[in-house]
N, C-alpha and C positions, 0 to 999 in steps of 0.2 A: 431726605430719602436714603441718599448713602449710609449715614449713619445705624436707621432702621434695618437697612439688606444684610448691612455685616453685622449685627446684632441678631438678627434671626436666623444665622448661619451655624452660631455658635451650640442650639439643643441638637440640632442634627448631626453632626460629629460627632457630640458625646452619645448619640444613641446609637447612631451607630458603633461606636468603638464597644460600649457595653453590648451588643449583641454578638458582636465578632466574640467578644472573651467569654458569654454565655454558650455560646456555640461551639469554642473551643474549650470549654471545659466542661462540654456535655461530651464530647468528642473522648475525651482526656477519661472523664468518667466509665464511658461505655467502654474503652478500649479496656479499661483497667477490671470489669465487672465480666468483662466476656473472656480476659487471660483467667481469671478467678474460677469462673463455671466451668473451661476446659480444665485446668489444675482439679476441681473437687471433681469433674465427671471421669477422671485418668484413676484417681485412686479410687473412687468409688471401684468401678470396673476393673481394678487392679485388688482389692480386698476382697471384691467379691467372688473375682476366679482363686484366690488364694484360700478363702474357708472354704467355698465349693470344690476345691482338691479334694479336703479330708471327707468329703462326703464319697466322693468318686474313690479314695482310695480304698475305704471300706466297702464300698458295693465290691473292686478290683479283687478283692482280695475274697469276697462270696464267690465270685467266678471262677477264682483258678480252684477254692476249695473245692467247689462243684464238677467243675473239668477232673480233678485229679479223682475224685471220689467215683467217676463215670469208668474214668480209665482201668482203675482199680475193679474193680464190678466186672468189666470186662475180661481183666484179666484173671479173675475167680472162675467167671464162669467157663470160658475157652481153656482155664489153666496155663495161659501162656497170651503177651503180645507178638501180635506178627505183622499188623499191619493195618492203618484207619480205616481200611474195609470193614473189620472187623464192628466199625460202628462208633471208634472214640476222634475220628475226624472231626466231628460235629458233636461234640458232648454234652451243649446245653440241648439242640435237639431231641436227641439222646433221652436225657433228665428229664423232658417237659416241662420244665421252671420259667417260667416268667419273672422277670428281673422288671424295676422300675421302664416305664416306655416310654420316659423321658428322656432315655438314655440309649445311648449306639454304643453296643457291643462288640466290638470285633475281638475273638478267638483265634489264633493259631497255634497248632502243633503239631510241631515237625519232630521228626525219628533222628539223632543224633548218630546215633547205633545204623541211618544208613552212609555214615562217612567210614572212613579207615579210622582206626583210632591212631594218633601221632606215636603212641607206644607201637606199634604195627609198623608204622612207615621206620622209626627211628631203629628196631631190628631189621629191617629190610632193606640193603642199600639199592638193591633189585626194583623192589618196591617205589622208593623213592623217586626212582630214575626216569622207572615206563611213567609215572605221575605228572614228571616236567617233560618229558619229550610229549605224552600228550595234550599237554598244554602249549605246544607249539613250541616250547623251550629248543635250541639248537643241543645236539651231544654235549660239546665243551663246556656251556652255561647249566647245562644239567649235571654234569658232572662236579663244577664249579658248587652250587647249589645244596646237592648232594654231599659232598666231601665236607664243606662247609658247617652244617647244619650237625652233622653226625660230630665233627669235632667241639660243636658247640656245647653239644648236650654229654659226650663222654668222661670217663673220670680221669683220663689219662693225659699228659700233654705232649701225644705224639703225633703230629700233624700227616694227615693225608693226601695222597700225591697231589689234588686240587683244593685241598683244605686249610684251613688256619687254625692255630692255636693261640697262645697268649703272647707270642712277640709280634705276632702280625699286629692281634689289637692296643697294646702297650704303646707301641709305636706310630699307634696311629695317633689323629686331633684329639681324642679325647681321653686317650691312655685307659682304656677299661681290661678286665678280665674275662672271657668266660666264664659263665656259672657252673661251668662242667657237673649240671643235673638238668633233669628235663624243661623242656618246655614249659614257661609259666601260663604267657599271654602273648598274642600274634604280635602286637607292640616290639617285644623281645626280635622280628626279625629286622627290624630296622636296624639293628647293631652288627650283623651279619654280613659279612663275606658273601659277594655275590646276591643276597637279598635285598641289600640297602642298594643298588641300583636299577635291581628288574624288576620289584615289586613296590618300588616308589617312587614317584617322579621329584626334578628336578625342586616341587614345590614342597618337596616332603608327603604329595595324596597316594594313597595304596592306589596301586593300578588293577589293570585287569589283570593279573597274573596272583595280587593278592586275594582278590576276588575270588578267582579259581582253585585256587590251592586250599584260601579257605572252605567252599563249598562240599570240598573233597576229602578235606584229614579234620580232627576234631580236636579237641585238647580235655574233649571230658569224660570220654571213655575208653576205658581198655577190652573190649568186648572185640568179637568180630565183627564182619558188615552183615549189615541184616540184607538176603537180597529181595525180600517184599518192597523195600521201599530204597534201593540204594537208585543211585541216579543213574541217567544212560553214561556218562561220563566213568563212573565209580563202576559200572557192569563193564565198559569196555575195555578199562584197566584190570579187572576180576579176570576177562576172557583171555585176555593176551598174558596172564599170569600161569588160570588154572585151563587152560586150552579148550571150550566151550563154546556154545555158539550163542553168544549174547541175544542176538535180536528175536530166536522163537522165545527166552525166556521173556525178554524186555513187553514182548506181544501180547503174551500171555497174559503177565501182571498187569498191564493196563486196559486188558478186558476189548470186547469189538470196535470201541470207538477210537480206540488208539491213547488214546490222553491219561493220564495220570491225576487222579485226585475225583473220579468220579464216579456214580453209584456202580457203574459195568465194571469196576477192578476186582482184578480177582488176586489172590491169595497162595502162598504153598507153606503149609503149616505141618510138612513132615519129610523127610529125606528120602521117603518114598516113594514120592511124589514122580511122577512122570516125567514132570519139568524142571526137577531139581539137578543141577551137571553134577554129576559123579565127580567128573576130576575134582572137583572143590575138597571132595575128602582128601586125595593125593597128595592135595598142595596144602595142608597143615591147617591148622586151625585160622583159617583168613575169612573165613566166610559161612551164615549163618541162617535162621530163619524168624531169630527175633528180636524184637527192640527191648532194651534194656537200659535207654536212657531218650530222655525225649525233653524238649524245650518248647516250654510253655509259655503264650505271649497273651497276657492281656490288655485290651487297648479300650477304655471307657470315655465314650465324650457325652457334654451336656451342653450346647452352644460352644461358646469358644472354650471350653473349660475340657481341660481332658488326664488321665492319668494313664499311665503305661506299665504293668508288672511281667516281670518276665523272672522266669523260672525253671534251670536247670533241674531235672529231677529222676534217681536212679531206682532202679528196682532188684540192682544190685548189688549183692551186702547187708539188704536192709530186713531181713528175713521176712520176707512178701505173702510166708504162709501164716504169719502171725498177727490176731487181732492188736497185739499191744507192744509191738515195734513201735523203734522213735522217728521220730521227722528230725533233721541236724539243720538247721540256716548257717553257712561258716560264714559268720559276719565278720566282719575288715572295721576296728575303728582307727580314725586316725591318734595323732599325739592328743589332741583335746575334748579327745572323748565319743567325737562326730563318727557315725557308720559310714563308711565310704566302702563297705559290699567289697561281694567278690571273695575268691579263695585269697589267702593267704599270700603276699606279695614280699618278694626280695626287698629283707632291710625294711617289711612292716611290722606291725603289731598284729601279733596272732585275736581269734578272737578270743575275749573275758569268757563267754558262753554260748551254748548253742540254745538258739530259739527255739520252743515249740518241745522240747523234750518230753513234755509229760502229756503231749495227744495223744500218741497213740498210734501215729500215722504207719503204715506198711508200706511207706518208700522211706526215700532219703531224700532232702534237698540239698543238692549240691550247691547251688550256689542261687541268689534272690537279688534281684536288683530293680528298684525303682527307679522309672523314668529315664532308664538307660539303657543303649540295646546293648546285649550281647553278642 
């Protein structure tokens, strides 16, 4: 009997052992077929939002032409912008185009021409001033600020009483220069005297101070402030400059509901205007009644898949009453060829050519950037 028990012990072990290793390499198998399916279903879904860009960025690019084509129309038939009252707030509305309805649309265009232009603030150390104090800025950090900024941008190397020049920066961690010429890009205040600590925190993030200031001054136009659309911020520094009484005007333009951007806004599209402050004339050319540069944002999604065009674009210089005016893109490449946008940067490569020259178009683009805000 013994003999038979441990003999009949022996297929059961081996069958179980071969099920355990059937089971772990069924294990083994799945685990390896299921990392496989996530790996092909990651680039699947990764090549497919990559060729569905180019489809989005060609619809992007039907929309801004539309918008800009709207605006234009606009501005033929009023002979002047003054304000998306006017009807170029909503431009594909506007058009009544139907674009694929597969696709979410979102439009924005805002009036650049309602900030100061930095050319404007950079003659005005006045200007400057009432700008940081109403931003909560203390006298002394405004001043600081101020002196700063003017010595940044001057051609001279004579430092003012809270300003710096080239031994401040020399001397500092990083030994640079002043560009002693304008403004390129808000980037440039991080190098700044009294900018590199109030308008950046510890981590290097722009704070609310850069936030403000940019909302406020502009780097793309030299124009006055349009006051159809300049903000309550940009009107209360306008008031305390040209001595006016900001809030009948601010009331006015945003019509009876009070709010800004909606169909009740109204408009003042002549110097004779009842609402228009006289002192504005007094106080020099600071302030105006129309937009002359505006920043166009187009944002197209189709499921996860999205593209962004955005489009600085002047009506200034570009002879506006002419069918066969050029459209200019001042395209940025780098050393190896790649567009990396934008005007023209310190110590870049200017661009090889302007895009688009033989449209036709009746503005100017100033500046074009995919997928990047401005």
């Amino acid at each position: 009997m013994y003999p038979f028990s441990k003999n009949s012990k022996r297929p059961r072990r081996r069958g179980g052992s071969i099920l355990i290793a059937v089971l772990a390499l069924t294990a083994l198998v799945s685990f390896i077929l299921l990392e496989f399916m996530e790996e092909a279903t990651a680039k699947i879904k990764y090549y497919g939002l990559f060729y569905n860009r180019d489809d989005l960025r060609i619809e992007a690019y039907s929309v801004m032409e539309t918008a800009l084509a709207v605006v234009d129309e606009i501005r033929e038939i009023d002979s002047a912008l003054h304000s998306p009252a006017q009807g170029w707030g909503n431009p594909l509305q506007y058009a009544e185009i139907q674009f694929d309805p597969s696709l979410d649309i979102d439009i924005r265009i805002s009036d650049e021409t309602a900030k100061f232009s930095m050319e404007q603030a950079q003659a005005d150390s006045l200007l400057l001033n009432m700008i940081f104090e109403e931003m909560g800025i203390t006298l002394a950090e405004a001043e600081t600020l101020t002196d700063s900024l003017l010595d940044w941008v001057d051609e001279d190397d004579l430092e003012r009483l809270n300003g710096a020049e080239s031994d401040y920066y020399e001397n500092g961690e990083n030994g640079y220069r002043p560009p002693n010429e304008a403004l390129q890009s808000w980037e440039e205040l991080r190098l700044i005297k009294g900018f590199d600590v109030l308008f950046f925190d510890e981590t290097g993030r722009p704070t609310e101070y850069f936030t403000q200031f940019k909302n406020a001054v502009s780097l793309d136009h030299d124009s006055p402030v349009n006051l159809n659309s300049a903000s309550s911020f940009v009107l209360t520094v306008l008031a305390r400059l040209a001595g006016f009484d900001k809030i009948a005007l601010y009331d006015y333009i945003n019509g009876s509901d009070g709010e800004r951007g909606t169909a009740d806004d109204q408009m003042i599209n002549s110097r004779e205007h009842p609402f228009f402050p006289a002192n504005i004339t007094s106080s020099g050319n600071i302030a105006d009644l129309q937009t002359k540069v505006l920043k166009v944002e187009v944002d197209v999604h189709r499921g996860e898949s999205s593209f962004l065009l955005t489009s600085i674009v002047s009506w200034t210089g570009a002879n506006p009453s002419a069918g066969t005016s050029q459209m200019y893109v001042e395209t940025v490449y780098s050393a190896d060829g790649k567009i990396i946008g934008g005007r023209p940067k310190r110590g870049g490569t200017k661009a090889k050519g302007n895009a688009g020259e033989e449209l036709g178009y009746p503005f100017r683009v100033k500046r074009m950037t995919e997928n990047f805000k401005i």
